[in-house]
C-alpha positions in Angstrom: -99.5 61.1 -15.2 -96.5 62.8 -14.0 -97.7 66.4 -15.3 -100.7 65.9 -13.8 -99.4 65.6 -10.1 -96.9 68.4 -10.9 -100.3 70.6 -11.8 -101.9 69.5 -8.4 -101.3 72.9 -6.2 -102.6 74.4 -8.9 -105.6 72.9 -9.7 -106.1 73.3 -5.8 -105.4 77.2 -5.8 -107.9 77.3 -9.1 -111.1 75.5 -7.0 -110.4 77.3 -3.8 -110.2 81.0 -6.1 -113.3 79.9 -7.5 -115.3 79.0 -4.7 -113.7 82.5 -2.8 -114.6 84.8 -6.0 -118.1 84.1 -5.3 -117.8 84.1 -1.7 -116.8 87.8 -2.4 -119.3 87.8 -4.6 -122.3 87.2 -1.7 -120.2 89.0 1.0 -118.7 92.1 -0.2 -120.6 92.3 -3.8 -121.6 95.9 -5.6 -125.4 95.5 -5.7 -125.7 98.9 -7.5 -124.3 97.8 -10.4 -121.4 100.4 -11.2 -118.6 97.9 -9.7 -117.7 96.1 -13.0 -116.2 93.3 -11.7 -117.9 93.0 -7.9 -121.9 93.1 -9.5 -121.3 90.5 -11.5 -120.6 86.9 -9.9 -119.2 85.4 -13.5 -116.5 87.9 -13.2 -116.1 87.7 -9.6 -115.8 83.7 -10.1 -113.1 84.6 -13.0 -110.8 86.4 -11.1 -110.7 84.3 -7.9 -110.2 81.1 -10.3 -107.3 83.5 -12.0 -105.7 84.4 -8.7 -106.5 81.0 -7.3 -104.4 79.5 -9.8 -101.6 82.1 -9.7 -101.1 81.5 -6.5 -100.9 77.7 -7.1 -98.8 78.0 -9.1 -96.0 79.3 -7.2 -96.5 76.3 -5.2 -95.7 74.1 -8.0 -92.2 72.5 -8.5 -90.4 73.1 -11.4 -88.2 70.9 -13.4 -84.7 71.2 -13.2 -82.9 72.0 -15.8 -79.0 70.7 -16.5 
């Protein structure tokens, strides 16, 4: 149970990458098709949920070690 609220910011940073990968996705999205990542809203989702969790991550604290 203890891991689990340790993981917490970055579970947070993984739904809110998600949710704004597909936001980019709508908004900003290649609709030609030559942007690899930008026509395609599985890979759009992917990387926000990658940088979503990256960057909850470094919100997570670390154990200390002695």
């Amino acid at each position: 149970m203890m891991n689990i609220k340790r993981r917490i910011p970055s579970i947070i940073g993984l739904i809110i990458g998600g949710i704004g990968g597909y936001i980019y996705y709508l908004t900003i999205g290649c609709s030609s098709g030559s942007c690899p990542i930008t026509s395609n809203p599985w890979l759009s989702v992917l990387w926000g949920l990658i940088l979503g969790y990256l960057i909850g991550d470094l919100f997570t604290k670390k154990k200390k070690e002695n």
